[in-house]
PyMOL Python script that loads the backbone (N, CA, C, O; Angstrom):
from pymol import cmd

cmd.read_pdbstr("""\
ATOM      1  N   UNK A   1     104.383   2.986 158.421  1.00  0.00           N
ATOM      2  CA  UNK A   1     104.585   1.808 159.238  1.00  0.00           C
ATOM      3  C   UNK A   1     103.277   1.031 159.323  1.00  0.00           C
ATOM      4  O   UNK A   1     102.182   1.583 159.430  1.00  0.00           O
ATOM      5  N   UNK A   2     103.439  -0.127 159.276  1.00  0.00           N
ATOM      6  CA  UNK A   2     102.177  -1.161 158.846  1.00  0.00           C
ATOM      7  C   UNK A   2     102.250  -1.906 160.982  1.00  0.00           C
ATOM      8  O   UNK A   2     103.053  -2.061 161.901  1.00  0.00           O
ATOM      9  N   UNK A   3     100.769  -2.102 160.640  1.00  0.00           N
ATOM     10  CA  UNK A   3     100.297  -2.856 161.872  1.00  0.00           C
ATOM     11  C   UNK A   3     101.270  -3.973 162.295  1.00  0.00           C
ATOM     12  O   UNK A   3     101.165  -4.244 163.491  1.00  0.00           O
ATOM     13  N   UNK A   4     102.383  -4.840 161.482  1.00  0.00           N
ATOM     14  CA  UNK A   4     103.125  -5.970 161.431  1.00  0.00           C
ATOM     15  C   UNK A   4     103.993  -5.275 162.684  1.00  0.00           C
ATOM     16  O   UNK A   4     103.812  -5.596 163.859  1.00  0.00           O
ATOM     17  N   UNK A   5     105.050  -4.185 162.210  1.00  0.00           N
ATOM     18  CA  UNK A   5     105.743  -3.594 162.914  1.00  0.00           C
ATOM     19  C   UNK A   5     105.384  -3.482 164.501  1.00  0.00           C
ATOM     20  O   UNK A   5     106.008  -4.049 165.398  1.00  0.00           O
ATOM     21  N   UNK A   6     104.318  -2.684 164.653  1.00  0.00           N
ATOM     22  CA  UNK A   6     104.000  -2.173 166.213  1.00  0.00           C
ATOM     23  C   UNK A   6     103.893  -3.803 166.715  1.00  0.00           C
ATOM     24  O   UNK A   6     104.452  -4.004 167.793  1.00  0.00           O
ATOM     25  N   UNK A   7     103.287  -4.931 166.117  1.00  0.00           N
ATOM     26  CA  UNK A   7     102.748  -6.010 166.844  1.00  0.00           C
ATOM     27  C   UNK A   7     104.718  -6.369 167.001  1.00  0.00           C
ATOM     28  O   UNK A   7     105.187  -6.742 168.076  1.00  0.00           O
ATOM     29  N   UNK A   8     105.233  -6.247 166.265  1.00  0.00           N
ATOM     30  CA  UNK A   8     106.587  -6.971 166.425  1.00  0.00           C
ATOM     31  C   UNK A   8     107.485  -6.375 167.185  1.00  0.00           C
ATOM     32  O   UNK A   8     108.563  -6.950 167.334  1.00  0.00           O
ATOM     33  N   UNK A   9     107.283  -5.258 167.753  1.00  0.00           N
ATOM     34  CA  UNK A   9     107.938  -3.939 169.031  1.00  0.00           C
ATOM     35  C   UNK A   9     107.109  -4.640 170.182  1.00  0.00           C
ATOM     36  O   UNK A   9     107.705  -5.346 170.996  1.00  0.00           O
ATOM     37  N   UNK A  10     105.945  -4.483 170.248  1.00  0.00           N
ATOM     38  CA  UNK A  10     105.369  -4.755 171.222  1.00  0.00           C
ATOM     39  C   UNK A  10     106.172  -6.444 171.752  1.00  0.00           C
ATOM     40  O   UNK A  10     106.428  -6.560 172.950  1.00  0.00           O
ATOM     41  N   UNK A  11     106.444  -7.407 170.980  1.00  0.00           N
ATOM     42  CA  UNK A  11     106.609  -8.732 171.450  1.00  0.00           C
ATOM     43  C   UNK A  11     107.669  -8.776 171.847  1.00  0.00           C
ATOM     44  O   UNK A  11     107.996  -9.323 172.900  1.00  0.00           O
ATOM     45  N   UNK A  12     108.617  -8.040 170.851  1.00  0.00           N
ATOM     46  CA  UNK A  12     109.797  -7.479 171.828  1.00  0.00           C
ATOM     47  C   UNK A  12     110.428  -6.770 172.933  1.00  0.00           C
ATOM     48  O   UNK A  12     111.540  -7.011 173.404  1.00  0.00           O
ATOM     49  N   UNK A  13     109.623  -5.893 173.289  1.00  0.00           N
ATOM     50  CA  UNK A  13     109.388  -5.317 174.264  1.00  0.00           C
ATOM     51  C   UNK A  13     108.874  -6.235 175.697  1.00  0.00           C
ATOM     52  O   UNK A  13     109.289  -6.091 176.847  1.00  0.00           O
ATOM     53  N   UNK A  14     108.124  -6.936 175.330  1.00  0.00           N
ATOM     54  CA  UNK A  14     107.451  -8.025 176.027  1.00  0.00           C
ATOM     55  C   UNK A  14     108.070  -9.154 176.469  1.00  0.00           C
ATOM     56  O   UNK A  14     107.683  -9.606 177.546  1.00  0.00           O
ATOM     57  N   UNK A  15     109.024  -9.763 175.831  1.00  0.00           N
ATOM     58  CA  UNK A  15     110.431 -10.443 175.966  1.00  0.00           C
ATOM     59  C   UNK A  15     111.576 -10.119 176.673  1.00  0.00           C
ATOM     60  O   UNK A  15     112.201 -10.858 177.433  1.00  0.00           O
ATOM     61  N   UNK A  16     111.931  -8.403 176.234  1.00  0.00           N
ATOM     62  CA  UNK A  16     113.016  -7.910 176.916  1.00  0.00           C
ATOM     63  C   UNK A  16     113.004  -7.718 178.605  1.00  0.00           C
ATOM     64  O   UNK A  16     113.912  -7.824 179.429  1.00  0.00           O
ATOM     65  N   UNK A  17     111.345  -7.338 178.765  1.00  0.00           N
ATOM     66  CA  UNK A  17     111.112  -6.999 180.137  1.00  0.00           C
ATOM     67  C   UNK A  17     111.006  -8.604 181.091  1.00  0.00           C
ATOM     68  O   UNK A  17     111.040  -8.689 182.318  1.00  0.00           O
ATOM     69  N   UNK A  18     110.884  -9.679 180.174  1.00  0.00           N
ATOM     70  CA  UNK A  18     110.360 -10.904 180.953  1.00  0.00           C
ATOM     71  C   UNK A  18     112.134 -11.329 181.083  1.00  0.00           C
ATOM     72  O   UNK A  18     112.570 -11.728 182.163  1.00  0.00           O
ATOM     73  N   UNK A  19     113.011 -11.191 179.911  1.00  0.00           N
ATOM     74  CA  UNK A  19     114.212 -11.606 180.283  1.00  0.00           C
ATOM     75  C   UNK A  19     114.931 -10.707 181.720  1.00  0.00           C
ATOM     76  O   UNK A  19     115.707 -11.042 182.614  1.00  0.00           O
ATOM     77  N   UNK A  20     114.356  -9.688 181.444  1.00  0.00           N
ATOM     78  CA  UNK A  20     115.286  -8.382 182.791  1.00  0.00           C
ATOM     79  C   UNK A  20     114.623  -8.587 183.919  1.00  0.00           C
ATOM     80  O   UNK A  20     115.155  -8.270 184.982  1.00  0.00           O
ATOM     81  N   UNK A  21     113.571  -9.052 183.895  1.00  0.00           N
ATOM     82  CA  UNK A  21     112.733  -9.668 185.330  1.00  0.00           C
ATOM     83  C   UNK A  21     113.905 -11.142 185.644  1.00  0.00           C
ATOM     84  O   UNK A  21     114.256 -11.401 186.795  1.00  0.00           O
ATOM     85  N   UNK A  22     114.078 -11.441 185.214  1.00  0.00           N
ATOM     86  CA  UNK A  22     114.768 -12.689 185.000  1.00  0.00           C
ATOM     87  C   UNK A  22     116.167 -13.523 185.775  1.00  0.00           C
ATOM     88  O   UNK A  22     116.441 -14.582 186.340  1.00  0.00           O
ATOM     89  N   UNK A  23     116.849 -12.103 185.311  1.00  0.00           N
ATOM     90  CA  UNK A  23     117.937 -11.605 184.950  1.00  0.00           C
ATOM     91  C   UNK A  23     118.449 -10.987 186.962  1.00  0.00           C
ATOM     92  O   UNK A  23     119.300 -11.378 187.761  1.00  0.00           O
ATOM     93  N   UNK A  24     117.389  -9.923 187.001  1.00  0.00           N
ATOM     94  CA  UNK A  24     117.165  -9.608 188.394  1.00  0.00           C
ATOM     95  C   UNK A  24     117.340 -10.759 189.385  1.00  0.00           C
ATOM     96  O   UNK A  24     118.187 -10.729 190.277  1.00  0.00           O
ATOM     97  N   UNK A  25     116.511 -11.757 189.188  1.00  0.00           N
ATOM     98  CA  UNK A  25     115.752 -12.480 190.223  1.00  0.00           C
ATOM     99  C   UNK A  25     117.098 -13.148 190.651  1.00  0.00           C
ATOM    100  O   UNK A  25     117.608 -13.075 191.768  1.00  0.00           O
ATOM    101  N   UNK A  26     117.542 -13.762 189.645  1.00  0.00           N
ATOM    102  CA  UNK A  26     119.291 -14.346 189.290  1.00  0.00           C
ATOM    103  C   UNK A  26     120.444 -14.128 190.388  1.00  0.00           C
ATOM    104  O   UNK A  26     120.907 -14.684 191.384  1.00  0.00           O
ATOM    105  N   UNK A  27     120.646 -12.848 189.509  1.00  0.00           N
ATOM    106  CA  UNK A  27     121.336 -11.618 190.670  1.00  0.00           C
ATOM    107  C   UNK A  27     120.624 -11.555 191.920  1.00  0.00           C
ATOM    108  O   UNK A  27     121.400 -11.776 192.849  1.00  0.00           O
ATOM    109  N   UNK A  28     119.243 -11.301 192.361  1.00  0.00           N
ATOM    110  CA  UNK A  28     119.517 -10.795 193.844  1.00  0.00           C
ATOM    111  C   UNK A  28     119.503 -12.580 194.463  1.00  0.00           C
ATOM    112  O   UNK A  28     119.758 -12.718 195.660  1.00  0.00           O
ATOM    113  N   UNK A  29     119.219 -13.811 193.660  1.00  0.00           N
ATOM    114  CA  UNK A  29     119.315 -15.088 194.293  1.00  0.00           C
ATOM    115  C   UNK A  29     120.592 -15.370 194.629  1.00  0.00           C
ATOM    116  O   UNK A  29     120.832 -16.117 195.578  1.00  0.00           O
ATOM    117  N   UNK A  30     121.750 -14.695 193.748  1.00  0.00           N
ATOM    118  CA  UNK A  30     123.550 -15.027 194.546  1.00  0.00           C
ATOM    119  C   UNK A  30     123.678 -14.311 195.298  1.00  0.00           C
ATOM    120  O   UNK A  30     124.741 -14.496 195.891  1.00  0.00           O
ATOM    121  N   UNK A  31     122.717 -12.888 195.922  1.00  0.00           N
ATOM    122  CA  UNK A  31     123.032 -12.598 197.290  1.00  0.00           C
ATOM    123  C   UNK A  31     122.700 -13.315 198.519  1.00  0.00           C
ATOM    124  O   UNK A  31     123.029 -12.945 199.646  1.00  0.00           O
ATOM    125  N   UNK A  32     122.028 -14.361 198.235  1.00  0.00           N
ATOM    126  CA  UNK A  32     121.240 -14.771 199.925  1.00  0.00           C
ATOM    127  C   UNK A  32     122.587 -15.795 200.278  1.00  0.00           C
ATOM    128  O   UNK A  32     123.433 -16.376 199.598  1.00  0.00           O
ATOM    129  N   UNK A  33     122.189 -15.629 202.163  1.00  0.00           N
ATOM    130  CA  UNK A  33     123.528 -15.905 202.709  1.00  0.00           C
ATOM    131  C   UNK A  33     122.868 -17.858 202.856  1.00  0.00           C
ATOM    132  O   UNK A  33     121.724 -18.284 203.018  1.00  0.00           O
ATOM    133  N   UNK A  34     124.175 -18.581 202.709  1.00  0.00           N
ATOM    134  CA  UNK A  34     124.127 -19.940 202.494  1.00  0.00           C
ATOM    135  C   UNK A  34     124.857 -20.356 203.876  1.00  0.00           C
ATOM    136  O   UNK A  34     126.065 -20.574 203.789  1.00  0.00           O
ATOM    137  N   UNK A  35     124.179 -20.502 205.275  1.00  0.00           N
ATOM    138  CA  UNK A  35     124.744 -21.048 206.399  1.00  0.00           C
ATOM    139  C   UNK A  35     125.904 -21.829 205.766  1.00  0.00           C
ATOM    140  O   UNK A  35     126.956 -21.207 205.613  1.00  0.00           O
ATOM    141  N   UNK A  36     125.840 -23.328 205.312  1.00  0.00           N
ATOM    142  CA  UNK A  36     126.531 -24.480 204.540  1.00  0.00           C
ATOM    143  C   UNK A  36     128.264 -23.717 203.845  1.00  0.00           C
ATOM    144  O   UNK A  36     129.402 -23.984 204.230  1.00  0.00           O
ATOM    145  N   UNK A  37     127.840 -22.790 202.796  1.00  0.00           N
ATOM    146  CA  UNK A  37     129.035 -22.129 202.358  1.00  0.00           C
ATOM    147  C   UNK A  37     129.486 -21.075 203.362  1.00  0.00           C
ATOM    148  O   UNK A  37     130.689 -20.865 203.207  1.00  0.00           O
ATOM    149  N   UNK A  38     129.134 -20.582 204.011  1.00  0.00           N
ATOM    150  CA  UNK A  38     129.692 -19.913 204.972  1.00  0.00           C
ATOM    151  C   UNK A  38     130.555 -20.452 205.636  1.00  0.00           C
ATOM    152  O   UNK A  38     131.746 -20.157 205.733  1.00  0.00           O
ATOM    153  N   UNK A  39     129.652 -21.723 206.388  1.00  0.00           N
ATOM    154  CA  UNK A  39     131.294 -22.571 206.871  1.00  0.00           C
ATOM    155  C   UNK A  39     132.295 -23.026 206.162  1.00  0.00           C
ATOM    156  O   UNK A  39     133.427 -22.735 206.548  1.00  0.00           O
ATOM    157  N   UNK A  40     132.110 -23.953 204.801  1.00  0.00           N
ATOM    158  CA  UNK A  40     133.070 -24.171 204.237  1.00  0.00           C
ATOM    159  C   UNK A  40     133.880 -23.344 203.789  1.00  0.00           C
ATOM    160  O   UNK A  40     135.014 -23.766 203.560  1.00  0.00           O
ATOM    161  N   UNK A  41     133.573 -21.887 203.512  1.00  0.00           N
ATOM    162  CA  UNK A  41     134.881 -20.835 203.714  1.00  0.00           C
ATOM    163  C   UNK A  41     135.336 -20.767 204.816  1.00  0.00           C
ATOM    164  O   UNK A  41     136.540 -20.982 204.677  1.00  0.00           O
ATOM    165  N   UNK A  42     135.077 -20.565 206.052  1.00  0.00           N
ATOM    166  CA  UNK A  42     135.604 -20.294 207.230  1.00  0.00           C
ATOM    167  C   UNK A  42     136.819 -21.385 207.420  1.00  0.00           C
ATOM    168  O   UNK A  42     137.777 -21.146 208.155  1.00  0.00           O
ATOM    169  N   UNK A  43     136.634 -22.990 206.445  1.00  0.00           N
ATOM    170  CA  UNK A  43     136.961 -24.082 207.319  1.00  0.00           C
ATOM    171  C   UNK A  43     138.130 -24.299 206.036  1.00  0.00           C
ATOM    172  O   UNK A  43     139.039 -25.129 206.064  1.00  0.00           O
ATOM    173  N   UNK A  44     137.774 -23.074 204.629  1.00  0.00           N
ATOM    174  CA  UNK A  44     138.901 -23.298 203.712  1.00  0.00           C
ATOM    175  C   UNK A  44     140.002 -22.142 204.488  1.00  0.00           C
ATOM    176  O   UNK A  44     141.172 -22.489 204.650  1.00  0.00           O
ATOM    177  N   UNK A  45     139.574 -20.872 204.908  1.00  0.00           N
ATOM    178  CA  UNK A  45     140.071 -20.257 205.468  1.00  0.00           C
ATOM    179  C   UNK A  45     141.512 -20.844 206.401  1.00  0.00           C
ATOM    180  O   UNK A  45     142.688 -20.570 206.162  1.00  0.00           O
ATOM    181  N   UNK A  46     140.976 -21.710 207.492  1.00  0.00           N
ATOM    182  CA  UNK A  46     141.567 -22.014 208.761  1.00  0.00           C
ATOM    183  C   UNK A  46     142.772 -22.664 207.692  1.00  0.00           C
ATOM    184  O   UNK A  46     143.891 -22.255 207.385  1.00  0.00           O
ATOM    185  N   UNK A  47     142.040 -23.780 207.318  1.00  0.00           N
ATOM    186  CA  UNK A  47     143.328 -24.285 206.177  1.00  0.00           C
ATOM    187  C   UNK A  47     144.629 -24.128 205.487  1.00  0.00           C
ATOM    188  O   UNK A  47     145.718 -24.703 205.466  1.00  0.00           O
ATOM    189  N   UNK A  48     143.734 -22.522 204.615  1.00  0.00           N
ATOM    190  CA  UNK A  48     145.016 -22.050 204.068  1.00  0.00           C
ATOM    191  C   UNK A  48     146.053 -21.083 204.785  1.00  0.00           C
ATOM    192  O   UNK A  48     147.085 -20.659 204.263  1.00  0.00           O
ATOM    193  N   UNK A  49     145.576 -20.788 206.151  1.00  0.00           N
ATOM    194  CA  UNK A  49     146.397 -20.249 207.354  1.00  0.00           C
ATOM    195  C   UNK A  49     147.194 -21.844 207.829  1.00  0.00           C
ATOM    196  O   UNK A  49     148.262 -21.634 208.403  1.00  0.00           O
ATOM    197  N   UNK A  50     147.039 -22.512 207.764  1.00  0.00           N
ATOM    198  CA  UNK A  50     147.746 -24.332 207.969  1.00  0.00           C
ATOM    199  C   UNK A  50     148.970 -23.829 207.167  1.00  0.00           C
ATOM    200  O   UNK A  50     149.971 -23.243 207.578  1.00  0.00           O
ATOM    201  N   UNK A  51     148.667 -24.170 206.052  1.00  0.00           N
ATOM    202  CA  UNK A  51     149.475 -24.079 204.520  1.00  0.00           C
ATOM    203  C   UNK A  51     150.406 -23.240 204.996  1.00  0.00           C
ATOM    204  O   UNK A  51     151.399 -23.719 205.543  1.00  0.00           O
ATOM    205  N   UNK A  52     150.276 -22.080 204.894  1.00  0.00           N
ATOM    206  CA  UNK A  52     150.941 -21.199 205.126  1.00  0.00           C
ATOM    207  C   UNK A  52     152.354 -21.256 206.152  1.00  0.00           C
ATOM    208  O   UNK A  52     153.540 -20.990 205.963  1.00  0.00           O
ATOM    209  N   UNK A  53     151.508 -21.780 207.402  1.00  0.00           N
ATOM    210  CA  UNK A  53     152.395 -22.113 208.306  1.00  0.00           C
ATOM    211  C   UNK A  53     153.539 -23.342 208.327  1.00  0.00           C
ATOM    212  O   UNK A  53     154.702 -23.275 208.725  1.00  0.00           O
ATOM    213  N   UNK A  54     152.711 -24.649 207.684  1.00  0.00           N
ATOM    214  CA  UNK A  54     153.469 -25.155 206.967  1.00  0.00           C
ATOM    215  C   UNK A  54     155.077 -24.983 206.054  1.00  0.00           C
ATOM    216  O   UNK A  54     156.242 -25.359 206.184  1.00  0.00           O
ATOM    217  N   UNK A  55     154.399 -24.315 205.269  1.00  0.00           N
ATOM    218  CA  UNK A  55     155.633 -23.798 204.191  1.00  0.00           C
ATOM    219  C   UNK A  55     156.372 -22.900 204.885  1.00  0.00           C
ATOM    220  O   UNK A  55     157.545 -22.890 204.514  1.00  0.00           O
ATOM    221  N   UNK A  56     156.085 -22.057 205.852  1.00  0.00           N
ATOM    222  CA  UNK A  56     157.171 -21.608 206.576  1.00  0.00           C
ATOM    223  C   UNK A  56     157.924 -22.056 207.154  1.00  0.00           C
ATOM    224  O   UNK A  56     159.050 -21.568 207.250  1.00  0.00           O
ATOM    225  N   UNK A  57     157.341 -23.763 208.067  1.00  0.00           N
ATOM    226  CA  UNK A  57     158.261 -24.091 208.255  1.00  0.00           C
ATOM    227  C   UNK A  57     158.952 -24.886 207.723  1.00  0.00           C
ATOM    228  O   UNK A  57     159.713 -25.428 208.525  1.00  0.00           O
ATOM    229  N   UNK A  58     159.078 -25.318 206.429  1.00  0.00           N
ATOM    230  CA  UNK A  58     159.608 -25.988 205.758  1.00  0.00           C
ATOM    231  C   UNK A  58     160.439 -25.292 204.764  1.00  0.00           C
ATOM    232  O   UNK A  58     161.225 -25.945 204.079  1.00  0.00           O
ATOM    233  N   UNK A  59     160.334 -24.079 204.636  1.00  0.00           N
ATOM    234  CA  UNK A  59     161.125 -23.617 204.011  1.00  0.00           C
ATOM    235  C   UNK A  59     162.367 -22.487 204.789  1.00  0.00           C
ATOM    236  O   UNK A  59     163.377 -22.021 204.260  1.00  0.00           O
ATOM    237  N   UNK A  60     161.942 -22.316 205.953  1.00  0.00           N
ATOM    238  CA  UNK A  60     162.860 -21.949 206.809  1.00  0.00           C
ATOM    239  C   UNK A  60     164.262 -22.770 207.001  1.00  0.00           C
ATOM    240  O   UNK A  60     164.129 -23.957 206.702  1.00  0.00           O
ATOM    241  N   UNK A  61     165.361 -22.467 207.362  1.00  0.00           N
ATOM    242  CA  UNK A  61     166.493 -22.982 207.134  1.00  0.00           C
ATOM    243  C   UNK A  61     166.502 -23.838 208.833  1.00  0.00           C
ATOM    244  O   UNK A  61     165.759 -23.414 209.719  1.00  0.00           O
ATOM    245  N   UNK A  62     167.265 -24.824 209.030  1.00  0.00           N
ATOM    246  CA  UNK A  62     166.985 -25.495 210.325  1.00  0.00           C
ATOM    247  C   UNK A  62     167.761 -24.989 211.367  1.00  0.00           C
ATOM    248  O   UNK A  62     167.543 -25.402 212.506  1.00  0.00           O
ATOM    249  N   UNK A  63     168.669 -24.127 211.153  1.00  0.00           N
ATOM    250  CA  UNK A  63     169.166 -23.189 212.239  1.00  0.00           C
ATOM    251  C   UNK A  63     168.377 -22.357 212.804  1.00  0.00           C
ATOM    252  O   UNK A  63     168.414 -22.257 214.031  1.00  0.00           O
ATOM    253  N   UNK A  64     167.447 -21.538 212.005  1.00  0.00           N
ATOM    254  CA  UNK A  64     166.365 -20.595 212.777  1.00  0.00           C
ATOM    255  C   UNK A  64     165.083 -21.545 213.143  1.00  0.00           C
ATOM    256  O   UNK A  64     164.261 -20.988 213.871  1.00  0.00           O
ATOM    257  N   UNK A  65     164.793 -22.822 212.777  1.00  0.00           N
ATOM    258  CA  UNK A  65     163.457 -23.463 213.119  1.00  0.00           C
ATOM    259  C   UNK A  65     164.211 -23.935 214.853  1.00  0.00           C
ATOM    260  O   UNK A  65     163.741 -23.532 215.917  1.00  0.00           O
ATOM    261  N   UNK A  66     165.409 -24.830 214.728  1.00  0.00           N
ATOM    262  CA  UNK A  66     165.405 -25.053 215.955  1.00  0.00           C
ATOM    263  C   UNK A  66     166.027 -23.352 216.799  1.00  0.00           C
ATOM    264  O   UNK A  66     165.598 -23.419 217.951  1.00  0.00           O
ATOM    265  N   UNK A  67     166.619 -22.328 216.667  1.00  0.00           N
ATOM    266  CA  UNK A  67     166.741 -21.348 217.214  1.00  0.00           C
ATOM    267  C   UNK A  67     165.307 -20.550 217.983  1.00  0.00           C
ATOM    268  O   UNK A  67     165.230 -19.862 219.001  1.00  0.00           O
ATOM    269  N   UNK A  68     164.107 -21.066 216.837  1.00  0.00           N
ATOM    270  CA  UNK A  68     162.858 -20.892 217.614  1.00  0.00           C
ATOM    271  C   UNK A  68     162.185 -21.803 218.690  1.00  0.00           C
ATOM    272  O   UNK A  68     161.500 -21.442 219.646  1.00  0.00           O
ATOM    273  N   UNK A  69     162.491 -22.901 218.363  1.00  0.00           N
ATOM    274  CA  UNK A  69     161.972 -24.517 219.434  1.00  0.00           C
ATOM    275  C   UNK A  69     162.504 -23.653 220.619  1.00  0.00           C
ATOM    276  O   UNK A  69     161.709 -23.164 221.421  1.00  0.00           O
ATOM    277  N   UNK A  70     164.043 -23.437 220.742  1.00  0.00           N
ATOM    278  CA  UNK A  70     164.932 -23.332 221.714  1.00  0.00           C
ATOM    279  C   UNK A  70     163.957 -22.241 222.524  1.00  0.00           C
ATOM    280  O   UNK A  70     163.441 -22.524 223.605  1.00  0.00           O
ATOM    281  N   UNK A  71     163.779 -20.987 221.871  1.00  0.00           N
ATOM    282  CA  UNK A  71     163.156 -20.025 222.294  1.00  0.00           C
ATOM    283  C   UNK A  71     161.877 -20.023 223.178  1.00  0.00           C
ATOM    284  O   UNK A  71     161.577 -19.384 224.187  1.00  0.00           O
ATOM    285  N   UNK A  72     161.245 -20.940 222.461  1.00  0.00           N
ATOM    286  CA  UNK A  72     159.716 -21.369 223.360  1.00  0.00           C
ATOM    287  C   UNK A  72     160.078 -21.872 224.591  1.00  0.00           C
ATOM    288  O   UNK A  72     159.341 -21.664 225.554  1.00  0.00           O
ATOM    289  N   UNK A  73     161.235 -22.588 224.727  1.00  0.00           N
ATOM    290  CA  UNK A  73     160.953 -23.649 225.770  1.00  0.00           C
ATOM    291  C   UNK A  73     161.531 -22.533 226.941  1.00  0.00           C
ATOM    292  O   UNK A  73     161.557 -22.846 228.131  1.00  0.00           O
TER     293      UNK A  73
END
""", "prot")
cmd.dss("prot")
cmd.show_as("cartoon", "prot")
cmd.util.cbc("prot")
cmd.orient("prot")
C-alpha cells in the first residue's frame, strides 16, 4: 500500500465524521420545542374535533338530531 491510499482513508474518514457531526446536529435541531407550532397543533386539534362534530351532525338522520334537541331542552 502506497502513501496515496492512507492520505485517501484519512480524507475520508475526515468527511464521514464532519457529515455525522452534521447529521446529529439536524436530528437533535427537530427536537426543540417551537412555542408557535405547538399552538397551531393545539388550534388544528380543536378543529378537527369541529369536523368531526359537524359530520355527525350532518350525517345523522333528522329523527335522532331533533330526538336529541328535544332531549336537551
Amino acid at each position: 500500500m502506497n502513501n496515496f491510499f492512507w492520505i485517501v482513508c484519512i480524507v475520508a474518514i475526515v468527511f464521514a465524521a464532519g457529515s455525522w457531526d452534521k447529521y446529529m446536529k439536524m436530528k437533535h435541531r427537530g427536537k426543540e420545542h417551537d412555542p408557535e407550532l405547538e399552538d397551531s397543533l393545539a388550534k388544528i386539534d380543536l378543529l378537527e374535533e369541529r369536523i368531526r362534530v359537524l359530520e355527525r351532525i350532518v350525517t345523522e338522520s333528522k329523527h335522532d338530531l331533533g330526538k336529541q334537541i328535544d332531549n336537551l331542552r
